[in-house]
Structures are given as structure tokens and as C-alpha cells.
C-alpha positions as CSV (number, residue, x, y, z in Angstrom):
1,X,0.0,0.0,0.0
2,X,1.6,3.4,-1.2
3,X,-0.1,6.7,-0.3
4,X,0.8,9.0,-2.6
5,X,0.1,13.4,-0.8
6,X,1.1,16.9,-1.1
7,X,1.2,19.1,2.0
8,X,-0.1,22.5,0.3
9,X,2.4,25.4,1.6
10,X,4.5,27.8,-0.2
11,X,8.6,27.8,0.6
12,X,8.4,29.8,3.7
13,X,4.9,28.7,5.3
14,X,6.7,26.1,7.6
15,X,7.1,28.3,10.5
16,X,8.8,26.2,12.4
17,X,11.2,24.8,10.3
18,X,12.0,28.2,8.0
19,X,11.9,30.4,11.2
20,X,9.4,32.5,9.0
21,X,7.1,34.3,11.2
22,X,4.0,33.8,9.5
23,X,3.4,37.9,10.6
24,X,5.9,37.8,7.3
25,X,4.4,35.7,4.9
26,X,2.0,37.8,2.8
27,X,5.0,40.0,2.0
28,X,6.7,37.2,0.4
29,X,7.1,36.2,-3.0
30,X,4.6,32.9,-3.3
31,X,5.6,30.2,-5.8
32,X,2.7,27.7,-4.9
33,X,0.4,28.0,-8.0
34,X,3.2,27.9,-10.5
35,X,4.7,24.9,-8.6
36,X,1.0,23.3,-7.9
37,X,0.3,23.5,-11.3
38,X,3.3,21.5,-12.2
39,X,2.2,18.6,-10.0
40,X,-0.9,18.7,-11.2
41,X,0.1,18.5,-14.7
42,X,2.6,15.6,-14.1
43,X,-0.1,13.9,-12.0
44,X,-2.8,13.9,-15.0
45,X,0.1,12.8,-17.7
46,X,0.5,10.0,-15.4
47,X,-3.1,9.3,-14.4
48,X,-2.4,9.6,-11.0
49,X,-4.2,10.6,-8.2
50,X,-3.1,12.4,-5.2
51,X,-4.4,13.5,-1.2
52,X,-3.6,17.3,-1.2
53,X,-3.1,18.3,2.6
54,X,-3.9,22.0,2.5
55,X,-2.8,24.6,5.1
56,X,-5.5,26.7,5.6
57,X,-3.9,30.2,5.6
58,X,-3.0,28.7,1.7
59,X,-6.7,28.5,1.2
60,X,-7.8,31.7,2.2
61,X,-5.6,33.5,-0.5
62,X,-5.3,30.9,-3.0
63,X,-9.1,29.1,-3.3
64,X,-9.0,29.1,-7.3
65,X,-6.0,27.2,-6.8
66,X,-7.6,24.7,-4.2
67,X,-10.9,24.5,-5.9
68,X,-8.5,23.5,-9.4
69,X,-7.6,20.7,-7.4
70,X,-11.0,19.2,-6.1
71,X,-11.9,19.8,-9.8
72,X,-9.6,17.8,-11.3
73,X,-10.5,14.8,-8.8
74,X,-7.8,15.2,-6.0
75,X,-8.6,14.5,-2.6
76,X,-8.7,17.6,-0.4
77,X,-7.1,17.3,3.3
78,X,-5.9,19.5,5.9
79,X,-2.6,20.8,7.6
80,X,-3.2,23.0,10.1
81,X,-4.1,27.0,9.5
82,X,-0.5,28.0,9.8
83,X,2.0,25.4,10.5
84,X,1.7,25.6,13.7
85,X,2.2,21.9,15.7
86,X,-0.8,20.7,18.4
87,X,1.6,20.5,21.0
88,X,2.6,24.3,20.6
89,X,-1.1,25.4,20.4
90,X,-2.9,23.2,23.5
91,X,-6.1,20.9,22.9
92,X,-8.5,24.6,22.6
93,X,-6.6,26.3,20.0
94,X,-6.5,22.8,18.0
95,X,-9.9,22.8,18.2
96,X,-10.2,26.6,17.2
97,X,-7.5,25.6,14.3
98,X,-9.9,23.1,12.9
99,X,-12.8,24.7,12.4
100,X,-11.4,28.1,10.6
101,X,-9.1,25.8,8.8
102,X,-12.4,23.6,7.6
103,X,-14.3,26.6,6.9
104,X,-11.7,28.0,4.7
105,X,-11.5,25.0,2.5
106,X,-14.6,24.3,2.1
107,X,-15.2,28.0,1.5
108,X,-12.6,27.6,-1.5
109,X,-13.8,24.2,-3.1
110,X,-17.2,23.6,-1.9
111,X,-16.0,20.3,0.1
112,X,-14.8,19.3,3.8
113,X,-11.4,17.8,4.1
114,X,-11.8,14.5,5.5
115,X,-8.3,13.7,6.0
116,X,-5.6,15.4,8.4
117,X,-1.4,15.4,8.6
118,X,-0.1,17.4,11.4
119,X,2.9,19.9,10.6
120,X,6.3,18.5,10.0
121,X,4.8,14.8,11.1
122,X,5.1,16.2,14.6
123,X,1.7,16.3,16.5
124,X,4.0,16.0,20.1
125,X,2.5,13.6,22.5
126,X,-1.4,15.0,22.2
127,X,-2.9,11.7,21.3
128,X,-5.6,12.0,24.3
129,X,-7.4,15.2,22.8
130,X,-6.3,15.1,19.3
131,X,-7.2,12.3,18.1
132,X,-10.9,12.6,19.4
133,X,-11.2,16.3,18.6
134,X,-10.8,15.0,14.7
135,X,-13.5,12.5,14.7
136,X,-15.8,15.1,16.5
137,X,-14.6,17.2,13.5
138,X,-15.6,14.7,10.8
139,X,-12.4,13.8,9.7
140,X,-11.9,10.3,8.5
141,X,-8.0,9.5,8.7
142,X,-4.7,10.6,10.5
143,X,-0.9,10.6,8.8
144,X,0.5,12.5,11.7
145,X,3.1,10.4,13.6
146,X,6.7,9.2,12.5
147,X,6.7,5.3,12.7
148,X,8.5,3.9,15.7
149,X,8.6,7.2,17.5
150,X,7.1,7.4,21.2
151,X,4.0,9.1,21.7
152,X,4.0,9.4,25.6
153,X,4.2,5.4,26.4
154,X,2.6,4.6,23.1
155,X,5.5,3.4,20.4
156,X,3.4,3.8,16.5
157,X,3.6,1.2,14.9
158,X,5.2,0.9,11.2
159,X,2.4,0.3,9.4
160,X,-1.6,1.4,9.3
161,X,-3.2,0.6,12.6
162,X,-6.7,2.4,14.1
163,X,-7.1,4.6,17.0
164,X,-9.9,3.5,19.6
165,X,-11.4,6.6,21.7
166,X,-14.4,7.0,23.4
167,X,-15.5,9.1,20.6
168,X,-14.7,6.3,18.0
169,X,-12.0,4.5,16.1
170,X,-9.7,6.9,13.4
171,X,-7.1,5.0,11.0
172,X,-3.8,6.4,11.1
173,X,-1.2,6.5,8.3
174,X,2.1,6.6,10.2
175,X,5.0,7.8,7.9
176,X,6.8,4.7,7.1
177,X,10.6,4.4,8.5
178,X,13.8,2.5,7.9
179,X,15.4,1.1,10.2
180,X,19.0,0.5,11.0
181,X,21.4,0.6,13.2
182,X,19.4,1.9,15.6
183,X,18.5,4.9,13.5
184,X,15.2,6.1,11.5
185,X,15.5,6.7,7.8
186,X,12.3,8.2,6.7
187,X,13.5,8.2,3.0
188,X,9.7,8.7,1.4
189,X,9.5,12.2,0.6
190,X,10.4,15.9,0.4
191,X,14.1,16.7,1.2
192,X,15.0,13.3,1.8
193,X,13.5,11.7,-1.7
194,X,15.5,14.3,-3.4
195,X,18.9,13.9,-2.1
196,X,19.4,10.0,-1.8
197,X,20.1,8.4,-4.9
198,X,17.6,7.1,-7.3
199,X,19.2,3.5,-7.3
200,X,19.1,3.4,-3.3
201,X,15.3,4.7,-3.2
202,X,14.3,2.0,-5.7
203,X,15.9,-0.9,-3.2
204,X,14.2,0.8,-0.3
205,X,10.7,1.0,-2.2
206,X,11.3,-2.9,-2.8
207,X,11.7,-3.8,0.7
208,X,8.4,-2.2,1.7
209,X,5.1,-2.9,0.8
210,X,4.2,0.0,2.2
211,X,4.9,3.7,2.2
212,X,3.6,6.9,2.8
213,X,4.9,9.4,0.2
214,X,4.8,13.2,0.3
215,X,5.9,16.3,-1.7
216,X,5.6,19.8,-0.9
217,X,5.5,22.7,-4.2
218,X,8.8,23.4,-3.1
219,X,10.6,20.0,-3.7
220,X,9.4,20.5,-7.5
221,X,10.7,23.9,-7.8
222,X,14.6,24.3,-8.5
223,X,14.5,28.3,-7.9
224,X,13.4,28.4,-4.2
225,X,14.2,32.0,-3.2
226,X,16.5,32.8,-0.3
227,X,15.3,35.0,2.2
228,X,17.6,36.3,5.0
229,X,15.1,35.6,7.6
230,X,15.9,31.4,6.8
231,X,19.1,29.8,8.0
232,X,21.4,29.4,5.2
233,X,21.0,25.2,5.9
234,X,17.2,25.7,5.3
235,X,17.1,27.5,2.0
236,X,19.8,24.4,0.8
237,X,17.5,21.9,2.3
238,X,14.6,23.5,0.2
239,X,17.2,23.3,-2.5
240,X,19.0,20.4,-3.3
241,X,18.0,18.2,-5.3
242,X,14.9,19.4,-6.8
243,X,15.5,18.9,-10.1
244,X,15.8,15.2,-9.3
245,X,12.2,15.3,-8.4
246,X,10.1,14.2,-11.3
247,X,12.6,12.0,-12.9
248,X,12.7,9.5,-9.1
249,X,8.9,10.0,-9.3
250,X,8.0,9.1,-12.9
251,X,10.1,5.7,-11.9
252,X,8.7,5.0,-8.8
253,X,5.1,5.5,-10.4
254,X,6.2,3.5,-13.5
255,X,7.0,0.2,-10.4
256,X,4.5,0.7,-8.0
257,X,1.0,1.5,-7.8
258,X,0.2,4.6,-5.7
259,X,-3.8,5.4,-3.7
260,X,-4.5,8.0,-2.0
261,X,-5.6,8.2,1.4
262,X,-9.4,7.9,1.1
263,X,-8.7,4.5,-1.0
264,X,-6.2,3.4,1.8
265,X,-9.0,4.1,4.4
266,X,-11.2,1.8,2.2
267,X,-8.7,-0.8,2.3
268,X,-8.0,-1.1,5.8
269,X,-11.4,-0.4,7.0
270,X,-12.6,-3.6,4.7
271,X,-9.5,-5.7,6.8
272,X,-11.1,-4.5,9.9
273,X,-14.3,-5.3,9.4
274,X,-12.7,-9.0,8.0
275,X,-11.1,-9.2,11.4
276,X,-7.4,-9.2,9.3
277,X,-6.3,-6.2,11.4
């Protein structure tokens, strides 16, 4: 099972990672429709569907752009309003988060987003109230959490598993992880797909039959302006390799079959109901 996602942000909208102030932002040059629109056009020459996760301060000021998506049959999700990680904002701003976030898309594309990654795969140990908060929310899905990290006393797991609340069960689509030597390799997307070698991505894709794969505009763009604002190792790490992008991708897509996440939840909720997970 590959998932195959976009998290919807322009080059500087990871706050905590560019160092950004998002007080900054709309001052910035944006390069997310011309980069989108690539995607989208290398998505329909390969027939391929994709989960777009959609920060919601990108939908307020780009909703043509959003509702281009939904129109050309991509799933819509969400990634927070701003970047911001649940841990940093508390279980009442989450909340808060979700429902401007969820207004704003559906403001732009006429649909809900069913399906929810936390920024930078780094929820921070809020499983308690964030994972019920979604289902009162209507989402259907989670890809929030790094396999094998520790959430509190829970270790995730390296493949799909469910989350059981008192407000019901959610699947989650942990972001798969290589293992060795004690280390994490999590070699599926963004900076890391770009700047290991094609040959070396294709042996780890074999050993897996699963994979959560994801792309921001950025990693297709190979002019990814420098602002003085971003470390000097951020602007390379939204640099190198970029180029390398489509070429790794058009293989990978020519080997393997990729779903996104609303097939996935189909999947895995026909397993559950089969008693197979």
C-alpha cells in the first residue's frame, strides 16, 4: 500500500522549520500556484491521483488554486491553519484551528477535508485530545506520527493501525521508516527523496510494501528564493535536489502502484471489518 500526498504550503509557510514568522508571509514572494500547477500537470500525464493536505492560511488566499484541485478529482485534506504543531497550540486552539481551517477550505472548493497530517509529522504527544477532537470534526484518517517514535508510552507502529477513543475509532497512516542501526531513515518524501540516490530509493521501495509518500510545491521547484530571515542550511535543504524530483517520481510511479488516502481508508477499513487487522 503506497499513499501518494502533497502538504499544500508555499517555501516559507513552515514556520517552524524556515523560522518564517508567518506575521511575514504575505509580504513574500509565493511560488505555490506555478509549482502546484506543475504537479498537477505531471499527476494527469500519469493518471495519477493524489491526497492534497492544504494549510489553511494557503486557502484563504489561493481558493482558485484549491478549488482547481478538487476539480480535477484530487482529494482535499488538511494541515493545520498556519504550520503551527498541536503541542505548541494546547487541545483549545486545536480545536479553534480546525474549524477556521475547515471553513476556509470548504469555503474555497465547496468540500470538507476528510483527511488530516499534522505539521512537519510532529503532532507532540497529544494523542488524548487530538485524536478525538478530529473524529468530532468529521475527519476520516490521520498521517500525523513518525513510525517507531514514542508518543508518551505509546511506540506507533510501522504500518496502518486504528485509534480506539471513546468518541470512536480513526485509522492512522504513520509515515513509514527505515530502520538500522538503531537509526530512522524516513527516505519517502520531500528533502529526503530528493537527495538520496535514485538507485538506493528504488531498493528501499522494494523492501516495503508499504509507504507513505509526500511532496511539498517546493521539492518541484529548483528556484526556491533565499530570504535572509531562513538559516542558510534551510534555504539548501529547500534546494537540493529538486531537479531530481520528477525524474525519481515518474520511476517509482512506473513500479509501483500509488492510492490515495481515502482508497487506503477503504482498504484497511474492509481488513477490519474482515477481522485481518
Amino acid at each position: 500500500m503506497n499513499l501518494l500526498s502533497i502538504d499544500l504550503e508555499d517555501w516559507y509557510t513552515s514556520c517552524e522549520s524556515s523560522e518564517i514568522p508567518s506575521s511575514r508571509w504575505a509580504s513574500l514572494e509565493s511560488r505555490i500556484e506555478r509549482n502546484t500547477m506543475t504537479i498537477l500537470d505531471f499527476l494527469e500525464s500519469h493518471g495519477q491521483a493524489a491526497t492534497f493536505y492544504v494549510l489553511g492560511w494557503v486557502a484563504e488566499r489561493h481558493p482558485a488554486l484549491i478549488r482547481r484541485i478538487a476539480e480535477l478529482g484530487h482529494e482535499i485534506g488538511y494541515h493545520s491553519w498556519d504550520h503551527v504543531r498541536p503541542l505548541r497550540q494546547g487541545a483549545e486552539a486545536f480545536g479553534r484551528d480546525l474549524e477556521r481551517g475547515v471553513g476556509a477550505i470548504a469555503s474555497a472548493c465547496g468540500q470538507r477535508p476528510l483527511h488530516y497530517r499534522a505539521p512537519m509529522f510532529m503532532p507532540g504527544d497529544v494523542i488524548a485530545w487530538m485524536i478525538p477532537r478530529l473524529i468530532r470534526h468529521g475527519f476520516v484518517s490521520s498521517s500525523s506520527f513518525p513510525a517507531w517514535s514514542r508518543q508518551g508510552g505509546f511506540i506507533v507502529p510501522g504500518r496502518p493501525f486504528f485509534f480506539h477513543t471513546p468518541e470512536g475509532s480513526l485509522p492512522e497512516f504513520p509515515l513509514h521508516a527505515y530502520r538500522f542501526a538503531g537509526l530512522r531513515l524516513h527516505y519517502s518524501g520531500s528533502g529526503y527523496f530528493r537527495m538520496l540516490p535514485r538507485r538506493l530509493l528504488l531498493r528501499l521501495y522494494r523492501r516495503s510494501d508499504y509507504h507513505v509518500t509526500y511532496f511539498h510545491p517546493r521539492d518541484f521547484d529548483s528556484r526556491v528564493p533565499y530570504n535572509s530571515m531562513q538559516p542558510v542550511g534551510r534555504y539548501l535543504m529547500n534546494r537540493l535536489g529538486n531537479a531530481s524530483t520528477i525524474p525519481k517520481l515518474s520511476t517509482l510511479l512506473k513500479e509501483h502502484t500509488f492510492i490515495t488516502t481515502g482508497e487506503a481508508v477503504k482498504r484497511i477499513s474492509a481488513l477490519r471489518e474482515n477481522g485481518e487487522m
